[in-house]
Structure formats: C-alpha cells, structure tokens
Backbone atoms as SQL, in Angstrom:
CREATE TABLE atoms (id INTEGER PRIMARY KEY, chain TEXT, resi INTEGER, resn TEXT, atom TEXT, x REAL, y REAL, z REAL);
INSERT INTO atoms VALUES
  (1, 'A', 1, 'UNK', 'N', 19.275, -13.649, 10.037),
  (2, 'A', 1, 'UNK', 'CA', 18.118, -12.769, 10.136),
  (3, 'A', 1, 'UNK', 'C', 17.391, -12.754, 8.796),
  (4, 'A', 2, 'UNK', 'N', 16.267, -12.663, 8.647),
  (5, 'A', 2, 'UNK', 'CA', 15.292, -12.915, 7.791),
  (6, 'A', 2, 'UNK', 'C', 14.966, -11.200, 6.925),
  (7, 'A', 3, 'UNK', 'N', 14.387, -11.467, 5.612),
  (8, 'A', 3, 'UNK', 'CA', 13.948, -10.394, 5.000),
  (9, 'A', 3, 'UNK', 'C', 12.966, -9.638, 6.069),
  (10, 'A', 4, 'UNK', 'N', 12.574, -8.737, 5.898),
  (11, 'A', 4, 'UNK', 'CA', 11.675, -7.959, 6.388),
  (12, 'A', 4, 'UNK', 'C', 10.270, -7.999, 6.043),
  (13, 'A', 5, 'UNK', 'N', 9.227, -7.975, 6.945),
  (14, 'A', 5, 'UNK', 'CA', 7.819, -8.115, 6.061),
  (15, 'A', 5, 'UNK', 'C', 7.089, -7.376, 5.997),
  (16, 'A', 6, 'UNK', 'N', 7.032, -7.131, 4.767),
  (17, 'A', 6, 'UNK', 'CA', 5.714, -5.705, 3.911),
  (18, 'A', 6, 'UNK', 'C', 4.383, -6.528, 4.128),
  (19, 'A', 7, 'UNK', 'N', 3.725, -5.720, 4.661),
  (20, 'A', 7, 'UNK', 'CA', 2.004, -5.728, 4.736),
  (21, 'A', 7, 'UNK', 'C', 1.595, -4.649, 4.151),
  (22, 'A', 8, 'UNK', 'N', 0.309, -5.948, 3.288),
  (23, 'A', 8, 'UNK', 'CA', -0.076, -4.665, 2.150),
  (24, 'A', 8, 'UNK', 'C', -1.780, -4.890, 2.656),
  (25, 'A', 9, 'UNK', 'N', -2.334, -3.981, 2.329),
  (26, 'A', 9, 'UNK', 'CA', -3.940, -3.323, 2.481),
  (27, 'A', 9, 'UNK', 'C', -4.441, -2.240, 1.701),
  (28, 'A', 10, 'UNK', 'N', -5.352, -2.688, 1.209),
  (29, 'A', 10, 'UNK', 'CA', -6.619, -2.055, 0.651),
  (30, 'A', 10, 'UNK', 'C', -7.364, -0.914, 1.784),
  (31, 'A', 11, 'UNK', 'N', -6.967, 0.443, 1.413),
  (32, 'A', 11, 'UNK', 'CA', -7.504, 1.311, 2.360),
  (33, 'A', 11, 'UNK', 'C', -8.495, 1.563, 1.651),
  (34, 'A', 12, 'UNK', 'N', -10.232, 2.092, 1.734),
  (35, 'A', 12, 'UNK', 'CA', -10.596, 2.346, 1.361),
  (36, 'A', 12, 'UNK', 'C', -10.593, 1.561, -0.304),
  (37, 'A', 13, 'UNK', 'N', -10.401, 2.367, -1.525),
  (38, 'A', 13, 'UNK', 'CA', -10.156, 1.680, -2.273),
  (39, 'A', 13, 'UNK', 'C', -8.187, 1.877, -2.755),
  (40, 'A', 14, 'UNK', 'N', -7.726, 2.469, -2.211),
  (41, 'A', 14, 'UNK', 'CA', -6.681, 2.833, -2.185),
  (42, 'A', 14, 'UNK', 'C', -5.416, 1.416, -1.751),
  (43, 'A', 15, 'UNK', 'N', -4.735, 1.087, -2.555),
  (44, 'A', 15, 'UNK', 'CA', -3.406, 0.151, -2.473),
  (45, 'A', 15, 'UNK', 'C', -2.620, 0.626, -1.503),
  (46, 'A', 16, 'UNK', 'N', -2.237, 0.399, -0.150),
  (47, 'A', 16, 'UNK', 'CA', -1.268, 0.484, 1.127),
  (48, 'A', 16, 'UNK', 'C', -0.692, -0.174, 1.718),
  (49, 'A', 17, 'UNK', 'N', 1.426, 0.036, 1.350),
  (50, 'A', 17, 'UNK', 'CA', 1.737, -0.839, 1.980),
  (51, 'A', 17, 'UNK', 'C', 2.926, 0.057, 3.562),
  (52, 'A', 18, 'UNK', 'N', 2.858, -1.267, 3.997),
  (53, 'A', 18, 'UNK', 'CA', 3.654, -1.131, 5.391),
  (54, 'A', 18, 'UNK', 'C', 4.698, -1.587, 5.234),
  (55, 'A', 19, 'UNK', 'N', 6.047, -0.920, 4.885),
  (56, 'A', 19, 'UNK', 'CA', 7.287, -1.618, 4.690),
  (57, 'A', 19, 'UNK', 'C', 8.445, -1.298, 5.815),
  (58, 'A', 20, 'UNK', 'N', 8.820, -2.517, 6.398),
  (59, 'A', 20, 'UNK', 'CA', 9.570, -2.304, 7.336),
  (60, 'A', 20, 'UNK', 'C', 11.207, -1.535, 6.856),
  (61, 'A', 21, 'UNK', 'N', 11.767, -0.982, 7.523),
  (62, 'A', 21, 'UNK', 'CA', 13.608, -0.176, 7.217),
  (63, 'A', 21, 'UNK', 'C', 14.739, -1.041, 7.776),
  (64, 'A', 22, 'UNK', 'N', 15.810, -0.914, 7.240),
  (65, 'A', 22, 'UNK', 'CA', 16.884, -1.545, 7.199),
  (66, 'A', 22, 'UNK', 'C', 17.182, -0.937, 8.899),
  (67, 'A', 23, 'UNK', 'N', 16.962, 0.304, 9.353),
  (68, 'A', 23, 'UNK', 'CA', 16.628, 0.620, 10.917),
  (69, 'A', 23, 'UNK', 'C', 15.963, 0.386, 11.625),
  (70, 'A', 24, 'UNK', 'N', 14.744, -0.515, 11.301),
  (71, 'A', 24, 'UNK', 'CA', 13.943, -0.575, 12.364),
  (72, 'A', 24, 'UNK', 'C', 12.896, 0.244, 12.523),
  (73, 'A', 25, 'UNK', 'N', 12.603, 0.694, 11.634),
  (74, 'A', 25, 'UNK', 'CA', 11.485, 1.652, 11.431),
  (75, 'A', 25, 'UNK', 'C', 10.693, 1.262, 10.117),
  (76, 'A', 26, 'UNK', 'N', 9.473, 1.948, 10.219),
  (77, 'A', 26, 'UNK', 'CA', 8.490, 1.865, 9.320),
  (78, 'A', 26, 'UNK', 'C', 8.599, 2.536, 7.928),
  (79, 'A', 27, 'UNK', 'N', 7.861, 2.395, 6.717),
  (80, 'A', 27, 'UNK', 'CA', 7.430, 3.309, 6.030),
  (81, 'A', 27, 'UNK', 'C', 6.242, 2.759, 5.280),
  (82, 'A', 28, 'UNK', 'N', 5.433, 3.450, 5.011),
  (83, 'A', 28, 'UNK', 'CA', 4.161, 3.513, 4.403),
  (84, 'A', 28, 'UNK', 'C', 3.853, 4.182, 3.537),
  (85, 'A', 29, 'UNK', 'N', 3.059, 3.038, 2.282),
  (86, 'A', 29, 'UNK', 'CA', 3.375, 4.004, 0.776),
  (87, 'A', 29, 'UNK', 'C', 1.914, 3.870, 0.303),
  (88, 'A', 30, 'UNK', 'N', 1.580, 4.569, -0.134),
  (89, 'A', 30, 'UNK', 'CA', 0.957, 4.333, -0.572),
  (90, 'A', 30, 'UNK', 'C', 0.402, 4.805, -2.216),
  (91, 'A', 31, 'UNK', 'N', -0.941, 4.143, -2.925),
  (92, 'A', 31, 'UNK', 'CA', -0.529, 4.614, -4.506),
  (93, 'A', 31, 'UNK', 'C', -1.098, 5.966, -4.816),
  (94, 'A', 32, 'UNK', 'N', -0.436, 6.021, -5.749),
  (95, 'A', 32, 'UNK', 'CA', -0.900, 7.942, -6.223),
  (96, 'A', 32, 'UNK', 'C', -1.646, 7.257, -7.400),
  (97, 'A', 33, 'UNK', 'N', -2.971, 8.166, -7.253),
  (98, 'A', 33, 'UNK', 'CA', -3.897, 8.327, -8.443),
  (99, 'A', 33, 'UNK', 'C', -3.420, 8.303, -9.520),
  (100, 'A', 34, 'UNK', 'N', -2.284, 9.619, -9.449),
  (101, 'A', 34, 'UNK', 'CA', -2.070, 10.265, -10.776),
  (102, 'A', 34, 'UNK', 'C', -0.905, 9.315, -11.789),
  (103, 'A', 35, 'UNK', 'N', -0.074, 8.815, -10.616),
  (104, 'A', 35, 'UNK', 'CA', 1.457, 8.442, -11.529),
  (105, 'A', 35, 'UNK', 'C', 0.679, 7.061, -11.296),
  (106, 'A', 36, 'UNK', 'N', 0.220, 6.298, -10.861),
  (107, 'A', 36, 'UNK', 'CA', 0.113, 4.793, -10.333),
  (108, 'A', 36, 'UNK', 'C', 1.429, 4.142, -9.726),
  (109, 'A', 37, 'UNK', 'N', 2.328, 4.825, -9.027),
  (110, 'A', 37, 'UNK', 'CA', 3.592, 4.584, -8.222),
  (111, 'A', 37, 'UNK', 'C', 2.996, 4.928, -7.115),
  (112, 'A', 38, 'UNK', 'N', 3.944, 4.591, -5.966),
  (113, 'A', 38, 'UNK', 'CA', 3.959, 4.577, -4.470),
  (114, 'A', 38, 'UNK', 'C', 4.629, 5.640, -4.377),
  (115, 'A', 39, 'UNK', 'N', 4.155, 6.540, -2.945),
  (116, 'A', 39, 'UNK', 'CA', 4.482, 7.521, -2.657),
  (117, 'A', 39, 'UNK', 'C', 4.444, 7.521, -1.155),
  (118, 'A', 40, 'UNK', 'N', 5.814, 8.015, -0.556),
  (119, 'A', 40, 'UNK', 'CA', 5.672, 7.462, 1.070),
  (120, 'A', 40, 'UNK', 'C', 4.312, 8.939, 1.694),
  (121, 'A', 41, 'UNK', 'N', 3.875, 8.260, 2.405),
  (122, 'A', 41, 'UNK', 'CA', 2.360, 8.248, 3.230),
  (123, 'A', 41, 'UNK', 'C', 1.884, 8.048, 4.417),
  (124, 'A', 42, 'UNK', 'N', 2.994, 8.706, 5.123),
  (125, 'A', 42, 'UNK', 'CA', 2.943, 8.350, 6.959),
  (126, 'A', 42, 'UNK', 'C', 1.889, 8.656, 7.413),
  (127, 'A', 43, 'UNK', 'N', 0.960, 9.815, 6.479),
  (128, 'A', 43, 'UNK', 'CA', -0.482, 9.623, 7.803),
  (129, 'A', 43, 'UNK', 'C', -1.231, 8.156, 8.041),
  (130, 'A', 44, 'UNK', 'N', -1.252, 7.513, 7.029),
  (131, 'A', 44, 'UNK', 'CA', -1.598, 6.121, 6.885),
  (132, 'A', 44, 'UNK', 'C', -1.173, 5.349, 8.227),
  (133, 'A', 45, 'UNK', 'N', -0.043, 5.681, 9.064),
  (134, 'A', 45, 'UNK', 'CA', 0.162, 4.829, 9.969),
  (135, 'A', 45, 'UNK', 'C', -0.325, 4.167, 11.061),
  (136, 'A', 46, 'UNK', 'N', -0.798, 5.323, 11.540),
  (137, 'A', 46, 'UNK', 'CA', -1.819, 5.388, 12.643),
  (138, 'A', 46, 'UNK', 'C', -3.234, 4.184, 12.351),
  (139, 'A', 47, 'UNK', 'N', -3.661, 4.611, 11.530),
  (140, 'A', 47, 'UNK', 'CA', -4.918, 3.616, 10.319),
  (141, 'A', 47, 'UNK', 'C', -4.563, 2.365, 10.196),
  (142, 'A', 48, 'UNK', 'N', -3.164, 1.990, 9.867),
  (143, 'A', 48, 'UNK', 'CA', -2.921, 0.813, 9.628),
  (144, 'A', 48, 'UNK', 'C', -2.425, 0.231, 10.834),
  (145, 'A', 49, 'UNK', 'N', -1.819, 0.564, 12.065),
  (146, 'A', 49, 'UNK', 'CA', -1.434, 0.340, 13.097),
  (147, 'A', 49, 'UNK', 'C', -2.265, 0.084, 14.250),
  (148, 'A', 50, 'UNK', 'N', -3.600, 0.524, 14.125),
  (149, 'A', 50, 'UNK', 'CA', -4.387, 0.339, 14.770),
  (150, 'A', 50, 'UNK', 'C', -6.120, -0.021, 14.600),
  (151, 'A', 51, 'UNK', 'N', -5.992, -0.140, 12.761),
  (152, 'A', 51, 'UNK', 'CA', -7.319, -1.033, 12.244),
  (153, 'A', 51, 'UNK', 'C', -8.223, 0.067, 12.338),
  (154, 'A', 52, 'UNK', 'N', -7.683, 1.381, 12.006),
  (155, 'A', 52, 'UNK', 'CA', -8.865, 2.213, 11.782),
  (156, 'A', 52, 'UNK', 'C', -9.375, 2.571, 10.857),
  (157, 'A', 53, 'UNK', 'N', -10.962, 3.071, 10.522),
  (158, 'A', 53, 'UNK', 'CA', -11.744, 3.041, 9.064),
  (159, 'A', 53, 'UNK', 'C', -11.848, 1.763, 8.102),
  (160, 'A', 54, 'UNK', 'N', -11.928, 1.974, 7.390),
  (161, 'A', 54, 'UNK', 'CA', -12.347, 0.978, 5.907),
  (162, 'A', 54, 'UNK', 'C', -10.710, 0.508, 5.407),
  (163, 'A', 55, 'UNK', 'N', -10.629, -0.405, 6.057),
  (164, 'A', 55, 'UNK', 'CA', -8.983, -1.145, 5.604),
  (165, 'A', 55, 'UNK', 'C', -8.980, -2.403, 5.474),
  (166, 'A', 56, 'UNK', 'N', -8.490, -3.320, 4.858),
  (167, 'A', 56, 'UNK', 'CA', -8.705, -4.848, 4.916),
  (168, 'A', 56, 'UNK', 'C', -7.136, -4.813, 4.305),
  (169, 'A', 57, 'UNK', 'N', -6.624, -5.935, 5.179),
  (170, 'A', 57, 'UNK', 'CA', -5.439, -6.411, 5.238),
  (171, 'A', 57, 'UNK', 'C', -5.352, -7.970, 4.307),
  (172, 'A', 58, 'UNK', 'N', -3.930, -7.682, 2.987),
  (173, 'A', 58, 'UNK', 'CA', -4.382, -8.305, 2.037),
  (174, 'A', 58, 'UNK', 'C', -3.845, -9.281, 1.313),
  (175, 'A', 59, 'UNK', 'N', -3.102, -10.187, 1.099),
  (176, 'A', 59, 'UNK', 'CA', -2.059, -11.108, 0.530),
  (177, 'A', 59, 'UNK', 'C', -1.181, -10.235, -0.515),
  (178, 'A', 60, 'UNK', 'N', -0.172, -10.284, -0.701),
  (179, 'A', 60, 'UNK', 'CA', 0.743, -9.397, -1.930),
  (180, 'A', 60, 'UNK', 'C', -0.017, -10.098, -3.258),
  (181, 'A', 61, 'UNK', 'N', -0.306, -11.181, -3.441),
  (182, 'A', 61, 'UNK', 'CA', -0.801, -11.483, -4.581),
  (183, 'A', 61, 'UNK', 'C', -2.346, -10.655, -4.849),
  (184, 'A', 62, 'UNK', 'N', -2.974, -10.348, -3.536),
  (185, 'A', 62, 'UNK', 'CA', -4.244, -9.611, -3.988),
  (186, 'A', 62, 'UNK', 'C', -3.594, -8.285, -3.965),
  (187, 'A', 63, 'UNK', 'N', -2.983, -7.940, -3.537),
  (188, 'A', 63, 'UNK', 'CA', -2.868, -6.754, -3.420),
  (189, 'A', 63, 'UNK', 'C', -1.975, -6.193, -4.933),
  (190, 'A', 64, 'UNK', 'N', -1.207, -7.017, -5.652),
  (191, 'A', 64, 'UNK', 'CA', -0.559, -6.863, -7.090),
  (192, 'A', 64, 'UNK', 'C', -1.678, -6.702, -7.930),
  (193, 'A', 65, 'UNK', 'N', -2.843, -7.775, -8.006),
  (194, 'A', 65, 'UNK', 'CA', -3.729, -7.652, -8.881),
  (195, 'A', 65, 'UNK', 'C', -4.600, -6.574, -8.380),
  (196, 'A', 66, 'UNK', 'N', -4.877, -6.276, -7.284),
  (197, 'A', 66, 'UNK', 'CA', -5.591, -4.520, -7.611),
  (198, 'A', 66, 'UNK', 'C', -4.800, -3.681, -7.782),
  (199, 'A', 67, 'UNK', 'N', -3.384, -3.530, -7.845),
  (200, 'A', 67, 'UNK', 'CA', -2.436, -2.526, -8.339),
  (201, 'A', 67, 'UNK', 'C', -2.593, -2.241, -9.931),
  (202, 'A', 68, 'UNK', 'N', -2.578, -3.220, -10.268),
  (203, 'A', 68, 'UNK', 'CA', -2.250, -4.254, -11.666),
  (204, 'A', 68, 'UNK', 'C', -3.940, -3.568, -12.424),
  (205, 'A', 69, 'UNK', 'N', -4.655, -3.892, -11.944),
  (206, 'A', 69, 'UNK', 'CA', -5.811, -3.033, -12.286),
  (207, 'A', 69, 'UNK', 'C', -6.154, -1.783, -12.308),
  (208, 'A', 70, 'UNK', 'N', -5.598, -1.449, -10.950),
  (209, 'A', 70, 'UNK', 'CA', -5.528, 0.022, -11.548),
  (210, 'A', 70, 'UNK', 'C', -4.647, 0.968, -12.258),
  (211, 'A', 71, 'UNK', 'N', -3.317, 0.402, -12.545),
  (212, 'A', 71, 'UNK', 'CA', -2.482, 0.680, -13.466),
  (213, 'A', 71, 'UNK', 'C', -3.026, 0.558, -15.076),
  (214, 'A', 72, 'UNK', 'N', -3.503, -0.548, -14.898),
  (215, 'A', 72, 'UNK', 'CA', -4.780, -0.472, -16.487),
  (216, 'A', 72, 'UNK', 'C', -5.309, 0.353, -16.597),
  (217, 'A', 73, 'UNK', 'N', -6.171, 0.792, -15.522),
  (218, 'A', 73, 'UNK', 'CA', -7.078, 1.930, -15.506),
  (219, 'A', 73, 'UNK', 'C', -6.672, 3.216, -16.032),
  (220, 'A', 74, 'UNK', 'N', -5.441, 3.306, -15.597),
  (221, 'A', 74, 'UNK', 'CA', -4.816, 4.679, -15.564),
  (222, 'A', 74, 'UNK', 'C', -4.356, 5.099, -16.978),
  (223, 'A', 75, 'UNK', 'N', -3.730, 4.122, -17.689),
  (224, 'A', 75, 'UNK', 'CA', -3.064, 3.957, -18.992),
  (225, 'A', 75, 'UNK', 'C', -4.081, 4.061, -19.752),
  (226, 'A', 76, 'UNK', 'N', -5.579, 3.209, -19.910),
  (227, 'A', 76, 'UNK', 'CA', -6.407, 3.519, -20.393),
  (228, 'A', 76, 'UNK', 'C', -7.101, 4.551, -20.412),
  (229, 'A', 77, 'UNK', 'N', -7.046, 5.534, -19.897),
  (230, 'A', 77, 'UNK', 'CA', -7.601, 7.300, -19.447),
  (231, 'A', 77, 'UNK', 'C', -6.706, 8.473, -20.371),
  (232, 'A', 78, 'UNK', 'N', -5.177, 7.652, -20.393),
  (233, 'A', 78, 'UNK', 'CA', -4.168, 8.616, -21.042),
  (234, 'A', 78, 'UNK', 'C', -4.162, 8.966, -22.733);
C-alpha cells in the first residue's frame, strides 16, 4: 500500500492542504496568518471537496513556494 496523498490549494490567497489519516479519514490544514504554521481547518472541507469559491488546486512545489513567501512575509513584519 502506497503513502497517502496530500492535495494542496491556494484558497483564496490562503495555503490549504487536504491530508489524508492513517484511518481513512481526512484532515485539512490550513495556514495561520499569525504563526505561519498549519492549523487543522475542517470548515475548508466542504470548499475543497466540492470546488467551491476562489480555490485553485496546486502542485506541492507551488504550493511550498507560496508558503515559503509568506513565511518571509511574516518574519519580515516581526
């Protein structure tokens, strides 16, 4: 049996990922403004489960470098 696969998306301007559980279940994280860490984020599910609002679904490599940017961002503010 194979790793599990995280899908990541750009909500809005917001970093969101979809990470599958060692059960068979979901979780969804998404980034906090404040810390620039992931924070689980189940309203997101619905949104990402069914392509609703301003979401674009995104390669982990795009999706690191807008993390990666806004982690700059953040450090630079402090």
């Amino acid at each position: 049996m194979g790793q599990p696969v995280v899908e990541y998306f750009i909500v809005g301007a917001r970093p969101v990922k979809l990470v599958p559980t060692d059960q068979g279940g979901l979780g969804v994280y998404a980034f906090n403004w404040q810390t620039g860490e992931f924070d689980l984020a189940m309203e997101y599910l619905s949104r990402l489960c069914f392509g609703k609002g301003d979401l674009d679904r995104v390669t982990q490599t795009e999706f690191d470098q807008r993390v990666e940017e806004l982690r700059a961002s953040l450090a630079s503010r402090r």
